[in-house]
Structures are given as C-alpha cells and as structure tokens.
N, CA, C and O atoms as a GROMACS GRO file, in nm:
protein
  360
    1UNK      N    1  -2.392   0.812   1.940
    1UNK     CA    2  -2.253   0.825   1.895
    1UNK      C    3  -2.232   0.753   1.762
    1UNK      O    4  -2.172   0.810   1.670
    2UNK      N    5  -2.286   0.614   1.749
    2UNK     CA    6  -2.276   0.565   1.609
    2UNK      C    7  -2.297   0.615   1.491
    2UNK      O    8  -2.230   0.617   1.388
    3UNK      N    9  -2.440   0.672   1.532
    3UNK     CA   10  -2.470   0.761   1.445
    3UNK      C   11  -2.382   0.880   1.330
    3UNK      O   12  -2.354   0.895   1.211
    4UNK      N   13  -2.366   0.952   1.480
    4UNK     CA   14  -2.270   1.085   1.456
    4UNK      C   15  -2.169   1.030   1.334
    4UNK      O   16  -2.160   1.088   1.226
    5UNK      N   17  -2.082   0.890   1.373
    5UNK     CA   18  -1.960   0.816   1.321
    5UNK      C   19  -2.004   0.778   1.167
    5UNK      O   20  -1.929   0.767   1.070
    6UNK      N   21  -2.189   0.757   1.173
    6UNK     CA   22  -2.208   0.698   1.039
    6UNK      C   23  -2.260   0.804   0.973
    6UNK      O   24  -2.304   0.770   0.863
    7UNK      N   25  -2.273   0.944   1.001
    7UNK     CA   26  -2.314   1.021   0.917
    7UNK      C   27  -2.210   1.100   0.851
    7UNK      O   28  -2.227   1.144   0.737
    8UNK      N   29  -2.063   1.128   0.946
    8UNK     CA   30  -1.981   1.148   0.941
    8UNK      C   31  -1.860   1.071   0.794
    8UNK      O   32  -1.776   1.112   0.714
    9UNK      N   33  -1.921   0.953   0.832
    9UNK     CA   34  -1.857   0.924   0.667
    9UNK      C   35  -1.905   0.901   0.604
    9UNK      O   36  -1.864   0.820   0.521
   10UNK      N   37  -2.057   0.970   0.595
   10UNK     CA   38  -2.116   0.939   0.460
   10UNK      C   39  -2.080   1.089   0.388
   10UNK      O   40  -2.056   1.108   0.268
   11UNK      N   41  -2.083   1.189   0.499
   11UNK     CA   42  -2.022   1.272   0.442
   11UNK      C   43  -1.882   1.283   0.355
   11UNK      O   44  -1.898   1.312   0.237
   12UNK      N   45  -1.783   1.268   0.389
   12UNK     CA   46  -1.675   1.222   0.386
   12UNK      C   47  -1.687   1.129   0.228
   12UNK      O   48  -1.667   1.168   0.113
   13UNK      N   49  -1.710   1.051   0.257
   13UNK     CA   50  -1.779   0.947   0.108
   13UNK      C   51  -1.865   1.054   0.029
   13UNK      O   52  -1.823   1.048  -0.086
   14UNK      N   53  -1.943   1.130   0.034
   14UNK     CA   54  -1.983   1.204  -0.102
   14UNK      C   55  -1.895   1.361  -0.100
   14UNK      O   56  -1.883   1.413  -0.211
   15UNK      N   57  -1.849   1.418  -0.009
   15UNK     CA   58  -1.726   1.482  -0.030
   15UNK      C   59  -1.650   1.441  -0.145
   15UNK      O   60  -1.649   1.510  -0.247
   16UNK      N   61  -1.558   1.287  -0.133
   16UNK     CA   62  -1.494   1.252  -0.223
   16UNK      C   63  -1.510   1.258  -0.307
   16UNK      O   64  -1.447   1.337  -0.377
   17UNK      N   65  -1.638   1.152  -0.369
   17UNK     CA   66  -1.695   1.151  -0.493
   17UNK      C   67  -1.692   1.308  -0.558
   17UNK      O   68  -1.615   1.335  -0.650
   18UNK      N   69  -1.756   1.378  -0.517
   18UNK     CA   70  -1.811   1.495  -0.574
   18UNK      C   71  -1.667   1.600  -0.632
   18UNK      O   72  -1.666   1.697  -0.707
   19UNK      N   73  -1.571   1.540  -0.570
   19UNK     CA   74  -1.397   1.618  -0.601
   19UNK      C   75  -1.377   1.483  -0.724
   19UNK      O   76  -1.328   1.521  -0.831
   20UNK      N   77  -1.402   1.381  -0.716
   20UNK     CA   78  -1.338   1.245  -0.840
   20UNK      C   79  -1.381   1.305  -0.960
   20UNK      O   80  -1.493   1.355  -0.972
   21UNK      N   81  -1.267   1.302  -1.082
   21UNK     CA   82  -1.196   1.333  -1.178
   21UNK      C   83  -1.345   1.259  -1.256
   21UNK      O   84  -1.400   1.161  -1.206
   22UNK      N   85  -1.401   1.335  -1.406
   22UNK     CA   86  -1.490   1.299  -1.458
   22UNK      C   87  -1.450   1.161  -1.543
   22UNK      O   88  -1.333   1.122  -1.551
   23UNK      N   89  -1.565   1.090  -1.609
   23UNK     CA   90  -1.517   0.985  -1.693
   23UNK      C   91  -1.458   1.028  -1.844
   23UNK      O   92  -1.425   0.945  -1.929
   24UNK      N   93  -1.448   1.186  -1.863
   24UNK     CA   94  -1.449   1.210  -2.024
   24UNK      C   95  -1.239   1.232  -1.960
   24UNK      O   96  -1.140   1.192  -2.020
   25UNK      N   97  -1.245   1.305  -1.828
   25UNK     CA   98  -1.100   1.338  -1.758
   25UNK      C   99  -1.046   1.220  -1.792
   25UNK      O  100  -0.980   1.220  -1.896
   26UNK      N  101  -1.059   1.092  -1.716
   26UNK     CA  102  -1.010   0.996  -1.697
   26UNK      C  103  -0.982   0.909  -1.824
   26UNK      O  104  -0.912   0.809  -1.807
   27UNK      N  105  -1.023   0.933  -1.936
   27UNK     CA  106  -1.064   0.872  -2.032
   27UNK      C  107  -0.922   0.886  -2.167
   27UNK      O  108  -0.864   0.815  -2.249
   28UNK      N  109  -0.923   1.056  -2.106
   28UNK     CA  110  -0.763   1.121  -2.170
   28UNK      C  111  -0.642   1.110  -2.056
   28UNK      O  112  -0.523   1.138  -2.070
   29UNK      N  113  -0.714   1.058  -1.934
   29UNK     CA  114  -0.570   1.070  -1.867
   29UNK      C  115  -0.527   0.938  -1.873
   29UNK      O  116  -0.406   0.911  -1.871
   30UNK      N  117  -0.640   0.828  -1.882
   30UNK     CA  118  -0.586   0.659  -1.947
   30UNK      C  119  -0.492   0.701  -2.053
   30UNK      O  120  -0.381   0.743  -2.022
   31UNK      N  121  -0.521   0.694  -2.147
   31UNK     CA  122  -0.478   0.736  -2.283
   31UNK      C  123  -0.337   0.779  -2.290
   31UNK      O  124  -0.258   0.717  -2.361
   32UNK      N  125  -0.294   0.907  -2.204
   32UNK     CA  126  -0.210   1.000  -2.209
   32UNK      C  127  -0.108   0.847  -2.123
   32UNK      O  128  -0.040   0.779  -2.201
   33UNK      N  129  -0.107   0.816  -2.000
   33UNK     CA  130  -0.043   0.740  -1.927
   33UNK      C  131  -0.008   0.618  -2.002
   33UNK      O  132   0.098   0.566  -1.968
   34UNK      N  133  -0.071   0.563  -2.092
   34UNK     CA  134  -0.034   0.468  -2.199
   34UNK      C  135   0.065   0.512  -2.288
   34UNK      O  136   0.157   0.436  -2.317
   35UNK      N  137   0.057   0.637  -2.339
   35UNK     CA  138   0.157   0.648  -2.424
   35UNK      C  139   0.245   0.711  -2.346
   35UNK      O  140   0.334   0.778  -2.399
   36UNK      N  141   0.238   0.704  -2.256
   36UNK     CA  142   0.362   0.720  -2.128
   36UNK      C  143   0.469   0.589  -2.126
   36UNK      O  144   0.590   0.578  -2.148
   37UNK      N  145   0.385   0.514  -2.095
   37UNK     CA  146   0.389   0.335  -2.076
   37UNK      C  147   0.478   0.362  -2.207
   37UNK      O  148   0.578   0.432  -2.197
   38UNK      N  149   0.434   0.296  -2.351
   38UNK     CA  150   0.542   0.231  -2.446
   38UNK      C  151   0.625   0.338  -2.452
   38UNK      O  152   0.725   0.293  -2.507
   39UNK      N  153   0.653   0.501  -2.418
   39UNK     CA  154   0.734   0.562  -2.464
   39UNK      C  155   0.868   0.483  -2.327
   39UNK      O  156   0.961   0.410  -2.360
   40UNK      N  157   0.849   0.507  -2.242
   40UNK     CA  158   0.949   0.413  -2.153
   40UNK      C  159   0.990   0.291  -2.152
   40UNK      O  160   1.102   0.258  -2.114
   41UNK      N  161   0.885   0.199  -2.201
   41UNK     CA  162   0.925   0.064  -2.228
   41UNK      C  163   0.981   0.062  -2.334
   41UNK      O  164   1.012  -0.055  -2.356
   42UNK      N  165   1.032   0.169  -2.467
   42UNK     CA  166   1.069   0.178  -2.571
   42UNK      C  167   1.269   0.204  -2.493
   42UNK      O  168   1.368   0.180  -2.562
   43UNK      N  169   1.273   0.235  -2.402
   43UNK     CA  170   1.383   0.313  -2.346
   43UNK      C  171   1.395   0.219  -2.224
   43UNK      O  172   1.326   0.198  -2.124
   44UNK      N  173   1.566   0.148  -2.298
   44UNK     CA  174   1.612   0.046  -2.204
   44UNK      C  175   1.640   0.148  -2.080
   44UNK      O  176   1.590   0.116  -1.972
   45UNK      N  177   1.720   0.275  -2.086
   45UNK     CA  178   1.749   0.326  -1.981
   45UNK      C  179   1.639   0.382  -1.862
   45UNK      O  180   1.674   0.441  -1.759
   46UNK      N  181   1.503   0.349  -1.899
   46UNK     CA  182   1.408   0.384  -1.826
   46UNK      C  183   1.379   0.255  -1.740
   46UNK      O  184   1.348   0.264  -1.621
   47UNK      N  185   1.394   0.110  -1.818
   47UNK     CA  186   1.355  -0.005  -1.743
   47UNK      C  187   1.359   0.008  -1.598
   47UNK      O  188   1.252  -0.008  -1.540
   48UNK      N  189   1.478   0.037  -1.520
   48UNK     CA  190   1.506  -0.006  -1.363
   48UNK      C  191   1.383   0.093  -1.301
   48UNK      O  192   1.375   0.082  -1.178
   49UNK      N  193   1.280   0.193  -1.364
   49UNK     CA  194   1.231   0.246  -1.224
   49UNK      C  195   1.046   0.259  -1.248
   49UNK      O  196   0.956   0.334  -1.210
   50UNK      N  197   1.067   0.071  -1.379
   50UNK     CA  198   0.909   0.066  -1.437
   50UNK      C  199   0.835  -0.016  -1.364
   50UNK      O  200   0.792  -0.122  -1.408
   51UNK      N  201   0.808   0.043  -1.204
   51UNK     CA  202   0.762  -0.077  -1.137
   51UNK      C  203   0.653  -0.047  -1.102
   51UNK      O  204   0.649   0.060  -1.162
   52UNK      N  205   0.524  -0.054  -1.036
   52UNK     CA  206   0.428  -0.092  -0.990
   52UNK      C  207   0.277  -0.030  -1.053
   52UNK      O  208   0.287  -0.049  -1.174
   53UNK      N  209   0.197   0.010  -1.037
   53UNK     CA  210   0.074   0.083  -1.106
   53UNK      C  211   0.122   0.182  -1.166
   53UNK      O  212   0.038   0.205  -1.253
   54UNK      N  213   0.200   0.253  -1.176
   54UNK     CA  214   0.219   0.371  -1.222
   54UNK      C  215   0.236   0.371  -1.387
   54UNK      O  216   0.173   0.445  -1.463
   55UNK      N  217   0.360   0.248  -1.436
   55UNK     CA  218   0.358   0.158  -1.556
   55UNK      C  219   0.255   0.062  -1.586
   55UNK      O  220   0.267   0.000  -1.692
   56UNK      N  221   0.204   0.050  -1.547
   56UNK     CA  222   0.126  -0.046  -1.620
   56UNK      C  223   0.069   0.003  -1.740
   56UNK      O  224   0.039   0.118  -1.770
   57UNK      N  225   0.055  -0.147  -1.827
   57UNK     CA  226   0.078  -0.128  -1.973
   57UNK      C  227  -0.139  -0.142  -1.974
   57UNK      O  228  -0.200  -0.116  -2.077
   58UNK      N  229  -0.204  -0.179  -1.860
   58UNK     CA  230  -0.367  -0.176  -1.884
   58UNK      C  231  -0.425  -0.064  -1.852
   58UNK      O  232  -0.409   0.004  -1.751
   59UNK      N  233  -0.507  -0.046  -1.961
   59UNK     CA  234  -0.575   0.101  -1.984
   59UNK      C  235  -0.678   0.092  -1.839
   59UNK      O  236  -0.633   0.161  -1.748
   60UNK      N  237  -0.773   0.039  -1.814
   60UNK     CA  238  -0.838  -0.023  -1.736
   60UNK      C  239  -0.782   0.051  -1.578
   60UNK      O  240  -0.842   0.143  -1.523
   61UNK      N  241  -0.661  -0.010  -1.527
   61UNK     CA  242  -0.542   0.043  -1.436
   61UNK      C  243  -0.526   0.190  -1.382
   61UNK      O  244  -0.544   0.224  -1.265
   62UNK      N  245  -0.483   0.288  -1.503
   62UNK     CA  246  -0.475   0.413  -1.498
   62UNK      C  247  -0.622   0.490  -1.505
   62UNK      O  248  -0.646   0.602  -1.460
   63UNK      N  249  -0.744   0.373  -1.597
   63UNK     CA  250  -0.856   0.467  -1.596
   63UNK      C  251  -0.956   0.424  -1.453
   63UNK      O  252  -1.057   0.492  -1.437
   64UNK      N  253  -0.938   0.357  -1.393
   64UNK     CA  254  -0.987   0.279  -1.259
   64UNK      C  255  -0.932   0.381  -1.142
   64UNK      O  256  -1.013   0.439  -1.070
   65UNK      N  257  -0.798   0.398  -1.129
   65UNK     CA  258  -0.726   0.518  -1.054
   65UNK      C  259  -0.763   0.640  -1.022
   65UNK      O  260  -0.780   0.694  -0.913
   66UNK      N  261  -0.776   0.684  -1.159
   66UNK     CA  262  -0.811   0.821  -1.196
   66UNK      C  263  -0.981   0.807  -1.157
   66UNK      O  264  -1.001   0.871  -1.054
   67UNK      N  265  -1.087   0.754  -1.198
   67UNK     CA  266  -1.194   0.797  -1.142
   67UNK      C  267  -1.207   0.800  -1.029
   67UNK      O  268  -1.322   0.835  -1.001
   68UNK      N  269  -1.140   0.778  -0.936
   68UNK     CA  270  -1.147   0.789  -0.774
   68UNK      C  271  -1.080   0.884  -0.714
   68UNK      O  272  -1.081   0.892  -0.591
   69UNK      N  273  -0.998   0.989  -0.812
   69UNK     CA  274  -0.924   1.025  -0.778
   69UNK      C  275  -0.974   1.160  -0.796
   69UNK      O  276  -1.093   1.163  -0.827
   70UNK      N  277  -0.904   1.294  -0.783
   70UNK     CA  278  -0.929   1.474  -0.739
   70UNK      C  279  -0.838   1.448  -0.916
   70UNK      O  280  -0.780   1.347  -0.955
   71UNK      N  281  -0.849   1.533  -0.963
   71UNK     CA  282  -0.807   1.597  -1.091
   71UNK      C  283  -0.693   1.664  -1.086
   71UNK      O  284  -0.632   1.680  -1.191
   72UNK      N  285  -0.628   1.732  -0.934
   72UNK     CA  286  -0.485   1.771  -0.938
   72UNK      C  287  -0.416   1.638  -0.852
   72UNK      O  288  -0.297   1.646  -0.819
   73UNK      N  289  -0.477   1.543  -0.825
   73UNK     CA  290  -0.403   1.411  -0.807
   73UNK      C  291  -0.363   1.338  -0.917
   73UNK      O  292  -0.266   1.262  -0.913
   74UNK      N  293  -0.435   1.358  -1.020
   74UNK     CA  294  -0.420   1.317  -1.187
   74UNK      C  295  -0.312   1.334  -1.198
   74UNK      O  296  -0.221   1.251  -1.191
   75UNK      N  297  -0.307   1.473  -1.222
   75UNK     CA  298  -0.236   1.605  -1.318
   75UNK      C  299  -0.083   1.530  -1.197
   75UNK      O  300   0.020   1.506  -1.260
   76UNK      N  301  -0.080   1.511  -1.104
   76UNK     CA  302   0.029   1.523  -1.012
   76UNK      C  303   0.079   1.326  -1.042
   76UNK      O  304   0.168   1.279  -0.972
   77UNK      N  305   0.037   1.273  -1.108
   77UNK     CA  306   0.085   1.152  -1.130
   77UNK      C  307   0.124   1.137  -1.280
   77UNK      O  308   0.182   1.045  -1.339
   78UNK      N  309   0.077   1.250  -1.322
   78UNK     CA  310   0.048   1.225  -1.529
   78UNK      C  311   0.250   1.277  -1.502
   78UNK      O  312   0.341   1.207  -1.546
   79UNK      N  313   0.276   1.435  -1.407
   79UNK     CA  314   0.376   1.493  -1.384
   79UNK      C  315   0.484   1.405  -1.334
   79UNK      O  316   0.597   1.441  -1.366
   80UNK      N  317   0.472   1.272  -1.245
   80UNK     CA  318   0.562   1.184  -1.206
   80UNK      C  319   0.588   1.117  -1.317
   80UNK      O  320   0.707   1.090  -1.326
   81UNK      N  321   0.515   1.075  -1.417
   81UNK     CA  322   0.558   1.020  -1.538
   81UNK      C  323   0.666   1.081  -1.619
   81UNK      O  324   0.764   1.029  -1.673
   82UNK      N  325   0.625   1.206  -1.614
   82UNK     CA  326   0.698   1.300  -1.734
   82UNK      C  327   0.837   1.308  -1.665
   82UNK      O  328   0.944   1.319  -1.724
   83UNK      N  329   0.819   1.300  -1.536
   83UNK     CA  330   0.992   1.363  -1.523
   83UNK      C  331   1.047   1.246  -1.494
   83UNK      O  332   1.166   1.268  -1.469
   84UNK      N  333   1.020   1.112  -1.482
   84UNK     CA  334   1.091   0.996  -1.490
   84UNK      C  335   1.144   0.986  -1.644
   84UNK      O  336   1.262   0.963  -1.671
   85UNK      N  337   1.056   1.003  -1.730
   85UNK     CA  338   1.082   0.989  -1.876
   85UNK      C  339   1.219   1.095  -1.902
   85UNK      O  340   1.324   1.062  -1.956
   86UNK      N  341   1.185   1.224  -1.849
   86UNK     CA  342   1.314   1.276  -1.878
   86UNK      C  343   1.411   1.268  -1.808
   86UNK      O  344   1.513   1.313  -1.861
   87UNK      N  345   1.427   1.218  -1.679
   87UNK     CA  346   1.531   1.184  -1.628
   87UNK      C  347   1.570   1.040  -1.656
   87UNK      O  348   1.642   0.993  -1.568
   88UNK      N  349   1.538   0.951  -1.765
   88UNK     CA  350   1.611   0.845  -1.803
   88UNK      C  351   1.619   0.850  -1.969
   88UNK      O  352   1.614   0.753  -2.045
   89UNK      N  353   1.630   0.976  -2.000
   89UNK     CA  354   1.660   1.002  -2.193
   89UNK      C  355   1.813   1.003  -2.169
   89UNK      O  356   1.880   1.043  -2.074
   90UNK      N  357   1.854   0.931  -2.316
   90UNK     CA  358   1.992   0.948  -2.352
   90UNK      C  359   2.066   1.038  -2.386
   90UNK      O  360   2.185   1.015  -2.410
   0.00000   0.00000   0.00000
C-alpha cells in the first residue's frame, strides 16, 4: 500500500512539473507584474487593495510563483492585476 501512495505522488510531482510555466515565461511574467507593481503604487486610489504577494515590489516573488506554476495560472493572475488597476483609475 505504501508503495502504491509513493508512486502515486511521484506521479503527481512530475505531472506538475511538466505543466510549470518555462524560465524564459516566467522571466516576462516577473517583469510584466513589476510594472504592474509601480503602475499602482504610482495611484493613491489603488493603495487600499495592495496587499499580499500579488504586489510585491521583488522580482524574485512573482518569478519564484510563476515557475511552479501552469501558464494559464500566470495569465489568470497577470489578469487579476489588470482589472484591479482599472478598477482603481481616476
């Protein structure tokens, strides 16, 4: 039975990997999420909803995320950015 349990997530574990977003992906989706970052921190009316990983101002952060991550999990967080930004323009 252990077995079964430990082969089972090794599967599972290279499943993942093999769907995680490349390093050249992650590299523009750091990038892109940064100039996400100062365009909101530029915009007092954006302050109240700049809270946890999602803002962060370290490249490191968003590019650490993203390599662990599926590429329409990216694309689906790059999209939570964008419509916070436009739902707090003047």
């Amino acid at each position: 039975m252990l077995k079964i349990v430990i082969a089972a997530g090794l599967v599972l574990a290279a499943n993942s990997v093999a769907f995680a977003a490349s390093p050249e992906f992650c590299a523009g989706y750091a990038q892109a999420a940064l100039n996400q970052v100062r365009v909101a921190r530029s915009n007092p009316a954006c302050a109240p909803g700049l809270v946890g990983t999602r803002w962060s101002p370290e490249y490191g952060v968003h590019y650490g995320w993203c390599i662990t991550a599926a590429p329409p999990a990216a694309a689906e967080e790059r999209e939570m950015r964008t419509r916070y930004l436009r739902s707090c323009r003047r």
